[in-house]
N, C-alpha and C positions, 0 to 999 in steps of 0.2 A: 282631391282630384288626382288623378292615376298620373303618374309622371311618365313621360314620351320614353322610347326606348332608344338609343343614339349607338350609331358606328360609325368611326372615324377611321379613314381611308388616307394615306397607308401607315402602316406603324412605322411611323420616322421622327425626328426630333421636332419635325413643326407639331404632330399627331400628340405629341406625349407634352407639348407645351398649351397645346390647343384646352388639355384639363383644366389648369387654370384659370380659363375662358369660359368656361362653361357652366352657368345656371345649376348647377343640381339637384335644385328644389324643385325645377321643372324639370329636366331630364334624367335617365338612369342610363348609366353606359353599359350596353352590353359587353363590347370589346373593338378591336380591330380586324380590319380588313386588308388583306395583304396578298400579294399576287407571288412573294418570295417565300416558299412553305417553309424553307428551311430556318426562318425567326421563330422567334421563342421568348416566351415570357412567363415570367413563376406568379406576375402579377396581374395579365390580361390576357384573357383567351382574344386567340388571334384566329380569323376566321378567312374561306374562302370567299371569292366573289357570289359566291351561288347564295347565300343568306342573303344578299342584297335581292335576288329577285324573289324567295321564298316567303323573304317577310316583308310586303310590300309598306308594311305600315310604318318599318323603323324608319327615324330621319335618319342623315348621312353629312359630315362634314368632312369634305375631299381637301385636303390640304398636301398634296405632293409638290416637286419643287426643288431645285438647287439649281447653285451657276452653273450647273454640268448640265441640267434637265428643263429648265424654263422653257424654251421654244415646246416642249411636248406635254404641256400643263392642259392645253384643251384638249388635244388628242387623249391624254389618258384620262380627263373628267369626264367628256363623252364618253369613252370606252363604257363607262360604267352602265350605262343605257338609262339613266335616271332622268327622262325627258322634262320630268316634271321638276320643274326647280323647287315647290311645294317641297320636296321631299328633303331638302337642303337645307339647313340651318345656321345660321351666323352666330358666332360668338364676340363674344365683347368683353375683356377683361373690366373687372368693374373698377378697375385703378385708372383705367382707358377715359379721358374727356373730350365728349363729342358736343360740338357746338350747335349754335341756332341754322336749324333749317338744314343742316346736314343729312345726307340719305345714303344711305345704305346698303348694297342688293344682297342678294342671295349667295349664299356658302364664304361670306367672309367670313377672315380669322382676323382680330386687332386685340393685342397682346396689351400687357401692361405698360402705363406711359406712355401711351400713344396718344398725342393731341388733334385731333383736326377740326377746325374753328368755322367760321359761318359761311353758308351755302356751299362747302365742298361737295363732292359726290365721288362718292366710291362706289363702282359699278361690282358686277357677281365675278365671285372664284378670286377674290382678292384678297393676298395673305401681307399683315404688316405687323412686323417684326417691335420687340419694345423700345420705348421710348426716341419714336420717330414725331415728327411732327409737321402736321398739313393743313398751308394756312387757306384763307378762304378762295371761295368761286374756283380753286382748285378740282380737276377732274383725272381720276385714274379709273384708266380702263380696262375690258375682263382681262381673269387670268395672268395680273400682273402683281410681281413680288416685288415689297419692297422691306429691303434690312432693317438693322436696329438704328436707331441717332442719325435717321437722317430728318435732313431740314427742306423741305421743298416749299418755298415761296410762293406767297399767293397770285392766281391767275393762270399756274402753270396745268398746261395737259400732258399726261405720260399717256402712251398710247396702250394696247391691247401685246399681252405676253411679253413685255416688258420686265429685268430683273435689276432692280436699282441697289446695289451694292449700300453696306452699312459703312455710315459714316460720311457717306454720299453731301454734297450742298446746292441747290437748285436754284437758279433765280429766276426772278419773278417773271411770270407772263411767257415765257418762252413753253414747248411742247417738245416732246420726245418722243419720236418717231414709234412705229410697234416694234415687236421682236427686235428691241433693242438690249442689250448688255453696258451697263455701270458700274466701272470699280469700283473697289472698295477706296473709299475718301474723296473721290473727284469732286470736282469743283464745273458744274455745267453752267456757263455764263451765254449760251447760246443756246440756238434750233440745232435739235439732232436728229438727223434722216433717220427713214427707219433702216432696221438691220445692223446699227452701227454699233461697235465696238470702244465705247470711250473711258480713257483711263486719265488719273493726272490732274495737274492743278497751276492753269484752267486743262480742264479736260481736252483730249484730242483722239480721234477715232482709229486705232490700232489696222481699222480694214483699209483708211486710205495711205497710212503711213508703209505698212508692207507691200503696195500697189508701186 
């Protein structure tokens, strides 16, 4: 059987780790997709957005993203005009151990050492970094990053455009607000509003501390 043709949007360090993710026996990588012309690569032809509409057939894993860029993770996945989530593909390192009854959506990336255990749900546009770990009845929502080594306790919900810093520690049952920001190592012992800025251990939210 013919194997799918795949471009990975944009050539950035999630894009070039996302390889390791990715099936090869089913797919064939064309290359990347990049809106910055001036990248370059002697090892992957890097392409404009206009192949995305030209070849409607290839699949696409949009993996964009940093603490500097989170809140514009759906804005730039939209941009791409790929209504069809059909056309998006998930990857799943195969060192990655995914539990009973666990689901899954569309255009995730989970990296090597990722555990998440029974009936989590990881909803679409969802990038997690290696060896994190998410226990059960757990729910994160679209377009939300999460680092490497973190630990997020079961029962917990991260909201929608959320960027949960590596090294992060979550506990149980509590929820985190959308377009929220988590430094790197905090310690969330509670509810966090959305928008907030929380750093520290126990964590404390940087937006009410400068207020």
């Amino acid at each position: 059987m013919a194997k799918k043709k795949l471009l990975i949007f944009p050539y950035n360090g999630n894009g070039i780790e996302a390889l390791d993710c990715i099936n090869l026996d089913n797919f064939e990588l064309v290359g990347f997709v990049d809106d910055d012309l001036k990248k370059n690569s002697e090892q992957f032809e890097i392409y404009t957005r206009d192949i995305l509409q030209k070849y409607k057939e290839f699949y696409v894993l949009a993996v964009p993203g940093s603490p500097a860029s989170y809140l514009k993770r759906k804005e730039i996945i939209t941009s791409l005009g790929l209504n069809d989530l059909d056309r998006f593909i998930t990857a799943i390192h195969p060192n990655a151990s995914i539990g009973r009854n666990v689901k899954i959506g569309a255009n995730c990336l989970i990296m090597a050492g990722v555990v998440i255990t029974s009936n989590a749900r990881i909803k679409n546009h969802v990038c997690i970094l290696p060896n994190t770990v998410i226990h059960h009845d757990s729910v994160v929502n679209d377009y939300t990053l999460i680092g490497s080594s973190v630990l997020i306790a079961g029962g917990t919900t991260i909201g929608e455009s959320c960027y949960i810093g590596s090294g992060t520690n979550i506990i149980n049952d509590v929820s985190i607000g959308e377009q929220s920001l988590i430094g790197l190592g905090s310690n969330i012992l509670k509810n966090v509003t959305s928008n907030s800025k929380m750093v520290g251990n126990p964590a404390r939210d940087l937006n009410s501390h400068n207020n």
